[in-house]
mmCIF file of the N, C-alpha and C atoms, coordinates in Angstrom:
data_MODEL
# 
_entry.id   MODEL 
# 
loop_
_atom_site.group_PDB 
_atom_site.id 
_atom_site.type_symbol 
_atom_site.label_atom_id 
_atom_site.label_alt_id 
_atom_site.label_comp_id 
_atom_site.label_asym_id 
_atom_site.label_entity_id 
_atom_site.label_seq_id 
_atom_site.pdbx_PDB_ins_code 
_atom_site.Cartn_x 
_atom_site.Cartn_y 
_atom_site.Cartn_z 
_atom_site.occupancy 
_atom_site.B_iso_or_equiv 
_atom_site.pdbx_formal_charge 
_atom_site.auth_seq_id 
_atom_site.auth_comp_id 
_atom_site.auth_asym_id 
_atom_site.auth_atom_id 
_atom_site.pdbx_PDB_model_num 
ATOM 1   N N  . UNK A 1 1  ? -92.648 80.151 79.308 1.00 0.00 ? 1  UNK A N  1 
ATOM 2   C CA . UNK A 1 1  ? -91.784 79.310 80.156 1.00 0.00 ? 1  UNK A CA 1 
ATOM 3   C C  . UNK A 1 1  ? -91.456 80.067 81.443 1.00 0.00 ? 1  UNK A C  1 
ATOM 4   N N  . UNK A 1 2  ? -91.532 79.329 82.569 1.00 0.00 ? 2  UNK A N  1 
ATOM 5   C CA . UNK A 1 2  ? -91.212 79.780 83.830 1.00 0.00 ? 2  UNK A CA 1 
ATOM 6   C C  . UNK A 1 2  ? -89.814 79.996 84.187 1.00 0.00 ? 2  UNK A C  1 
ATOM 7   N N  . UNK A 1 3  ? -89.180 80.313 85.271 1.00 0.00 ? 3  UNK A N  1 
ATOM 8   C CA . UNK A 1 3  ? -88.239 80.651 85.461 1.00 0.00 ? 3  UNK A CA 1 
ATOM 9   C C  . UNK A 1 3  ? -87.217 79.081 86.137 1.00 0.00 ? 3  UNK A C  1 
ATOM 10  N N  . UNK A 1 4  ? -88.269 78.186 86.560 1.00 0.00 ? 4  UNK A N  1 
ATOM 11  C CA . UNK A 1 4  ? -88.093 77.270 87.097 1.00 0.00 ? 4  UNK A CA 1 
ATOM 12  C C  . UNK A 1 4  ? -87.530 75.934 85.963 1.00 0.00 ? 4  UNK A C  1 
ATOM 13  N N  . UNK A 1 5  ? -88.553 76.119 84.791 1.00 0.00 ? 5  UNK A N  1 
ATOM 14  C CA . UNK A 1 5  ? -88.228 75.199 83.421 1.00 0.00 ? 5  UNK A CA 1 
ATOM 15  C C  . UNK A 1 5  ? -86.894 75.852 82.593 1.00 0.00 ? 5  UNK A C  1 
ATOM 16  N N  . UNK A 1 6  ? -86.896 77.148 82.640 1.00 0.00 ? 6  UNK A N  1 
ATOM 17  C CA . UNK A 1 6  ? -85.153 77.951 81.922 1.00 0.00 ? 6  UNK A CA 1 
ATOM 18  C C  . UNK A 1 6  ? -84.453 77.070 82.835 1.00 0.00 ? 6  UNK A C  1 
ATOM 19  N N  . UNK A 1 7  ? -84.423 77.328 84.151 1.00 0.00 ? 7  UNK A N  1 
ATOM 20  C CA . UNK A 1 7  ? -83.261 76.561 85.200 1.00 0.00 ? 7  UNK A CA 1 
ATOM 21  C C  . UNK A 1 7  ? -82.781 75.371 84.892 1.00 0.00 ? 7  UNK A C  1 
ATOM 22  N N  . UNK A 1 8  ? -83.920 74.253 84.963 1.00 0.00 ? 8  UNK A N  1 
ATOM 23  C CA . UNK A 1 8  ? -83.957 72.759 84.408 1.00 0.00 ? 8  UNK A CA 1 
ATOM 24  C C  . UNK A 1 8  ? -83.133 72.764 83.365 1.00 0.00 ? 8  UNK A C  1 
ATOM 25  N N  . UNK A 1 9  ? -83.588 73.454 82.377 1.00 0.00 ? 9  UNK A N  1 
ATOM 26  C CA . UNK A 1 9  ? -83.377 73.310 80.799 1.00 0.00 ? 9  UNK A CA 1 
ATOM 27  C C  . UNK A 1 9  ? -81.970 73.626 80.901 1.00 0.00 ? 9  UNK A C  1 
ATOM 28  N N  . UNK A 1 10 ? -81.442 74.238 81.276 1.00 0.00 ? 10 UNK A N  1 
ATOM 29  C CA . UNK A 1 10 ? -80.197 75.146 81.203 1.00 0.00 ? 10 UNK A CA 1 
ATOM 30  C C  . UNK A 1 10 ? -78.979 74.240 82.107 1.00 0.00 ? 10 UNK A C  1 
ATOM 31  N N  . UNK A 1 11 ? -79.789 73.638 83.487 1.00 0.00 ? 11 UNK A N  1 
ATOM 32  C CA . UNK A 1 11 ? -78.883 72.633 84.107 1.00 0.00 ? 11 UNK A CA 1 
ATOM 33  C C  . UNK A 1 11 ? -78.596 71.644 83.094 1.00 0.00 ? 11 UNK A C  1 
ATOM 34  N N  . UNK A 1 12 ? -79.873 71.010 82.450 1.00 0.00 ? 12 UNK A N  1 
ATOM 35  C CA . UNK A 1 12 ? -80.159 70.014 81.637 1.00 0.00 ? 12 UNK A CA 1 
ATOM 36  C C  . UNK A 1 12 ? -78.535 70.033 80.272 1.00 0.00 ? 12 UNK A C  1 
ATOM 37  N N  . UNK A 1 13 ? -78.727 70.762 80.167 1.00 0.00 ? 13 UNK A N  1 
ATOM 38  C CA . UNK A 1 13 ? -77.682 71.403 78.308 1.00 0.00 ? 13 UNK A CA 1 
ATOM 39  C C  . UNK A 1 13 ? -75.919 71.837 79.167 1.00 0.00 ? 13 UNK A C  1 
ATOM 40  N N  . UNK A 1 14 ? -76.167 71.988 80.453 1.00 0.00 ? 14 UNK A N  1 
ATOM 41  C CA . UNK A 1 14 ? -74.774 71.693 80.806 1.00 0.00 ? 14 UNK A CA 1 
ATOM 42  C C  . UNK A 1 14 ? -74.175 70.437 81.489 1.00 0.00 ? 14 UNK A C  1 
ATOM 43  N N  . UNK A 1 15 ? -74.734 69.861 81.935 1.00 0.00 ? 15 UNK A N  1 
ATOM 44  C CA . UNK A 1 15 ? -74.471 68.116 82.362 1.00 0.00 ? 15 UNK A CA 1 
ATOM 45  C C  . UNK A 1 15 ? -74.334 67.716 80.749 1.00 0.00 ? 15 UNK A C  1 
ATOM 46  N N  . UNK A 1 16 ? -75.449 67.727 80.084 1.00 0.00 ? 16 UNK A N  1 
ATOM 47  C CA . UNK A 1 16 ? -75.177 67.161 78.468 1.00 0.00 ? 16 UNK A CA 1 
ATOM 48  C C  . UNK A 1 16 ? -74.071 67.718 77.982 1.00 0.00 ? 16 UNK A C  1 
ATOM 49  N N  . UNK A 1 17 ? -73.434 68.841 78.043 1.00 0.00 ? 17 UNK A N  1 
ATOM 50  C CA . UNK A 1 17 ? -72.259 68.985 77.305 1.00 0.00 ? 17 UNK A CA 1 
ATOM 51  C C  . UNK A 1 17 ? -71.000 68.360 78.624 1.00 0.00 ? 17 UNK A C  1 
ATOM 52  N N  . UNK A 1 18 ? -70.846 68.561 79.694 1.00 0.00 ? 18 UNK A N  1 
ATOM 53  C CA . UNK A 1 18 ? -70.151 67.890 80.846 1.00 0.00 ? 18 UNK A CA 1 
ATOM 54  C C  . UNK A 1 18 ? -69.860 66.957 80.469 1.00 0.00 ? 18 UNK A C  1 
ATOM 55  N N  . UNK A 1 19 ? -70.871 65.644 80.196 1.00 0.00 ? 19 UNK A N  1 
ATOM 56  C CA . UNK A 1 19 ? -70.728 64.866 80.053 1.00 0.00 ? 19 UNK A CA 1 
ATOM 57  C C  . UNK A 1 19 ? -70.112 64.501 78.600 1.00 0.00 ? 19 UNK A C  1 
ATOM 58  N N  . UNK A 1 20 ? -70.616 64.527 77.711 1.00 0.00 ? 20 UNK A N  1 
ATOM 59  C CA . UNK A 1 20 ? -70.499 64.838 76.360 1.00 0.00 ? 20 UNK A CA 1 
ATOM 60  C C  . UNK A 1 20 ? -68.783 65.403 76.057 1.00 0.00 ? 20 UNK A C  1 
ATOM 61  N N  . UNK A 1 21 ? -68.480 66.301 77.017 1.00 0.00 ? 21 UNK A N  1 
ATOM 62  C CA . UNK A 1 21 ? -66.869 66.648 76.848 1.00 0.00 ? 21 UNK A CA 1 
ATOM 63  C C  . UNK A 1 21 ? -65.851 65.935 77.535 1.00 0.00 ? 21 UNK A C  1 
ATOM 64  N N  . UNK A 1 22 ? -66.446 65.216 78.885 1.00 0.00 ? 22 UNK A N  1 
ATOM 65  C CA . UNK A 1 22 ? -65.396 63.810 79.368 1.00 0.00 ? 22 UNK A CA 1 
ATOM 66  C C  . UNK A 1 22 ? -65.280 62.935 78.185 1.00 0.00 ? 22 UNK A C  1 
ATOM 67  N N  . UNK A 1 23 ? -66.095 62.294 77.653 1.00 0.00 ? 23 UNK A N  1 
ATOM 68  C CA . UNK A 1 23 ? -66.609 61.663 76.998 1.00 0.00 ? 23 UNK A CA 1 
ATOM 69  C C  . UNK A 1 23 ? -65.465 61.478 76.049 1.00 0.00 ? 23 UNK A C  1 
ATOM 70  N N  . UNK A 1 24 ? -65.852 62.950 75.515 1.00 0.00 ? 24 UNK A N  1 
ATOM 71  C CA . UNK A 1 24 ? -64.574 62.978 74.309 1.00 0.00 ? 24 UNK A CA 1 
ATOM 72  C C  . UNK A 1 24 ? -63.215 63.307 74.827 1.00 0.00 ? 24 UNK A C  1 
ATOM 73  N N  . UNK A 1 25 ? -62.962 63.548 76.051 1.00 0.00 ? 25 UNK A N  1 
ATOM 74  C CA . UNK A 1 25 ? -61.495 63.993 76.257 1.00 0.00 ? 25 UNK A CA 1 
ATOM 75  C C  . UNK A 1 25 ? -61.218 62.363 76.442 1.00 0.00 ? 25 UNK A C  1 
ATOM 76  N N  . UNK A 1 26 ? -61.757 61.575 77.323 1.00 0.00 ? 26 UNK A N  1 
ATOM 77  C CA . UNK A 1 26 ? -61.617 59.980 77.614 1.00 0.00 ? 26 UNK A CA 1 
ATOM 78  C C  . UNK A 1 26 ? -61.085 59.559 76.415 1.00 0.00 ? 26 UNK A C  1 
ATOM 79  N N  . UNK A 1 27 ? -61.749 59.619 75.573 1.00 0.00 ? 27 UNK A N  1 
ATOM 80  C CA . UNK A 1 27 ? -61.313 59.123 74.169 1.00 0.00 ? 27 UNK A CA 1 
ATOM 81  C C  . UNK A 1 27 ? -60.310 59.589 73.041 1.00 0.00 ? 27 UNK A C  1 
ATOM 82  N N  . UNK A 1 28 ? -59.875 61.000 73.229 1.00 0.00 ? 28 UNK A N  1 
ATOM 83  C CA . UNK A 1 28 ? -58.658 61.590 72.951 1.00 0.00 ? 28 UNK A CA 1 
ATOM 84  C C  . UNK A 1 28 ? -57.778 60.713 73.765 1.00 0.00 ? 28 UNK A C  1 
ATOM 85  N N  . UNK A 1 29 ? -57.771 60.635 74.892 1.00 0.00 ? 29 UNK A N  1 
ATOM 86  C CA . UNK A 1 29 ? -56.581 60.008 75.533 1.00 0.00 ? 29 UNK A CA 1 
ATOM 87  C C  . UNK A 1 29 ? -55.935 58.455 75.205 1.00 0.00 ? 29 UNK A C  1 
ATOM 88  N N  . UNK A 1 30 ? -57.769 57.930 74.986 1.00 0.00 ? 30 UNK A N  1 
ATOM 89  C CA . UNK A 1 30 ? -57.315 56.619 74.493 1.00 0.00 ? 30 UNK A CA 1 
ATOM 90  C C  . UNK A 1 30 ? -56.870 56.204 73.576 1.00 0.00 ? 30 UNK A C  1 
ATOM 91  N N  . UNK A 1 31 ? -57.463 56.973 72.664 1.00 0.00 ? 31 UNK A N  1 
ATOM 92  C CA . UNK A 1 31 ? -56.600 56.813 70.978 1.00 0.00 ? 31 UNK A CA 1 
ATOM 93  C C  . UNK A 1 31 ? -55.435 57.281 70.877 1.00 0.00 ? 31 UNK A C  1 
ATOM 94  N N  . UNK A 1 32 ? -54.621 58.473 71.627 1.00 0.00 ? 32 UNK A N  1 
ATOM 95  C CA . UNK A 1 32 ? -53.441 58.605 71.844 1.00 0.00 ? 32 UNK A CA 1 
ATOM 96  C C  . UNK A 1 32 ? -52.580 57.657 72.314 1.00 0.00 ? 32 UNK A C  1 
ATOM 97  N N  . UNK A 1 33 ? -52.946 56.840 73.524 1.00 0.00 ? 33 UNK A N  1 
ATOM 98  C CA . UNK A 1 33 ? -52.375 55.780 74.097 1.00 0.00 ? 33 UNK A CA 1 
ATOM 99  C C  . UNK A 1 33 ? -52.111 54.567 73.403 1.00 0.00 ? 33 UNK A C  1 
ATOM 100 N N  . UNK A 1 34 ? -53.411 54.730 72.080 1.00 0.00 ? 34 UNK A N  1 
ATOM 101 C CA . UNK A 1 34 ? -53.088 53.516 71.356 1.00 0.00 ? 34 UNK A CA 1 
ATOM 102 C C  . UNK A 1 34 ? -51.894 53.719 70.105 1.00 0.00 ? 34 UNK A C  1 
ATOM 103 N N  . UNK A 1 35 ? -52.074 54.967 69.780 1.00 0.00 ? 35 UNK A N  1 
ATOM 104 C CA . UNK A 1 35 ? -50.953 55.685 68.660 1.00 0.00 ? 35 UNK A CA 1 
ATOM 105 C C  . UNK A 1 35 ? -49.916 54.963 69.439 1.00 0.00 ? 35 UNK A C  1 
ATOM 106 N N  . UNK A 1 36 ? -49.662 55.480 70.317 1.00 0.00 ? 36 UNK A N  1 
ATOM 107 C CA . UNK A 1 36 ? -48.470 55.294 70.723 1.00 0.00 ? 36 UNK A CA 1 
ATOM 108 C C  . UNK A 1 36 ? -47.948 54.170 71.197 1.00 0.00 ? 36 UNK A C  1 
ATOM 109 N N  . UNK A 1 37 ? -48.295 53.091 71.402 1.00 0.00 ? 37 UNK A N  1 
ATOM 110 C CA . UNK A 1 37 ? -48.448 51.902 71.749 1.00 0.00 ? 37 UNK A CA 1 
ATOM 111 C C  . UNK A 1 37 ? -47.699 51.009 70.249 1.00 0.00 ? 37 UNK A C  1 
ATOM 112 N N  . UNK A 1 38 ? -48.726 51.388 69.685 1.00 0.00 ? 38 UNK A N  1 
ATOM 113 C CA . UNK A 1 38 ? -48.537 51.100 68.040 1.00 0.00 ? 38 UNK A CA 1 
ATOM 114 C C  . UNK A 1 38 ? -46.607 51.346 67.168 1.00 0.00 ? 38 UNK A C  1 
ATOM 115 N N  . UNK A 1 39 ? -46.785 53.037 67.724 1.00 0.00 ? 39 UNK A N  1 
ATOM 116 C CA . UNK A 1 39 ? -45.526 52.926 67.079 1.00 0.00 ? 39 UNK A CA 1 
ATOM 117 C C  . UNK A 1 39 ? -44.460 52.775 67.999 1.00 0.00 ? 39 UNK A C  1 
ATOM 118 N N  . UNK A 1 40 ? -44.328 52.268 69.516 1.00 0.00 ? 40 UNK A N  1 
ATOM 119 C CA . UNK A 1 40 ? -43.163 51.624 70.313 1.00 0.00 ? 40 UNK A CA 1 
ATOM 120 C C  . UNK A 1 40 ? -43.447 50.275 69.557 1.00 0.00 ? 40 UNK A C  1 
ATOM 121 N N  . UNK A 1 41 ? -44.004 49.531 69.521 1.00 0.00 ? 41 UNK A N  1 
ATOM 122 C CA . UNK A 1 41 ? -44.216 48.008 68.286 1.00 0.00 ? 41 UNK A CA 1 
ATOM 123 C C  . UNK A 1 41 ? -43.581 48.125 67.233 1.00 0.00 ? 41 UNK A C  1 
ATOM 124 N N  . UNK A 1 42 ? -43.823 49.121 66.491 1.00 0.00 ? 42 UNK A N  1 
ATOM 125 C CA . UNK A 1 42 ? -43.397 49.092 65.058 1.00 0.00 ? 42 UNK A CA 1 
ATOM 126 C C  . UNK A 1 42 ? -41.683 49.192 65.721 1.00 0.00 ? 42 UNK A C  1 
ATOM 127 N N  . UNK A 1 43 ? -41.755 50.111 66.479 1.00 0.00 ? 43 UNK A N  1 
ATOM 128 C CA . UNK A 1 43 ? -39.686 49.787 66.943 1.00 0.00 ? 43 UNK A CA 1 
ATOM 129 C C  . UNK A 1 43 ? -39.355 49.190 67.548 1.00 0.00 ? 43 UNK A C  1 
ATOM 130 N N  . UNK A 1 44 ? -39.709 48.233 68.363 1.00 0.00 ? 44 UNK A N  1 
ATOM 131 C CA . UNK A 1 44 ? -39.328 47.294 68.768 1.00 0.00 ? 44 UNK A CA 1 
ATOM 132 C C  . UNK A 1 44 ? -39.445 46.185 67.219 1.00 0.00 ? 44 UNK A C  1 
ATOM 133 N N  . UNK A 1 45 ? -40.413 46.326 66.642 1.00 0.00 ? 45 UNK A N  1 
ATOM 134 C CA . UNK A 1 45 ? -39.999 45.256 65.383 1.00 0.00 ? 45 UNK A CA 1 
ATOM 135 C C  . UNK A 1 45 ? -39.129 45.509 64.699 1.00 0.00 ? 45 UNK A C  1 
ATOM 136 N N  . UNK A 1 46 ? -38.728 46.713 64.240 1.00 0.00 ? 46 UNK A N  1 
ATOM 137 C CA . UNK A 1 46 ? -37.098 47.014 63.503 1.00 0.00 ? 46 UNK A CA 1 
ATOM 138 C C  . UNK A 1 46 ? -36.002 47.037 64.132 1.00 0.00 ? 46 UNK A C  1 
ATOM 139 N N  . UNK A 1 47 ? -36.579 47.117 65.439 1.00 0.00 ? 47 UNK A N  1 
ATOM 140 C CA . UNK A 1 47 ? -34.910 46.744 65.970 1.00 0.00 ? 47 UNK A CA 1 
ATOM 141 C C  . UNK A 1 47 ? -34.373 44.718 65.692 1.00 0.00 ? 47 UNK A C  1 
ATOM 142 N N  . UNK A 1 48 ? -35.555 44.298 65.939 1.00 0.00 ? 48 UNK A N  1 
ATOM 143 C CA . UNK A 1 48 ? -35.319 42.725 65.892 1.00 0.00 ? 48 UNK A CA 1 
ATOM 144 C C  . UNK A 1 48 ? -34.978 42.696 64.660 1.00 0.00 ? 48 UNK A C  1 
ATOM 145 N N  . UNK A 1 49 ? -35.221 43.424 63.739 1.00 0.00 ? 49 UNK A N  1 
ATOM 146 C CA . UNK A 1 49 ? -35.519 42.582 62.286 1.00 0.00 ? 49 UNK A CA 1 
ATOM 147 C C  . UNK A 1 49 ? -33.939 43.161 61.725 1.00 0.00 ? 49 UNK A C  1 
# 
């Protein structure tokens, strides 16, 4: 392997994890947002009830 294909390869495996780690932080956030969403509902329903 050339020095030119390591480069590629190596750009290649850090965009894939880049991406790959927005990815999952995006989705930490969203499922947090939904936790929480969830249990302001659940108290707003015991306060009515």
């Amino acid at each position: 392997m050339d020095l030119l294909t390591q480069l590629l390869l190596g750009m290649g495996a850090f965009s894939l994890i880049v991406v790959v780690g927005s990815f999952v932080g995006i989705m930490m956030v969203v499922i947090e947002d939904t936790i929480e969403e969830q249990q302001q509902a659940r108290e707003r329903n015991k306060r009515r009830g």
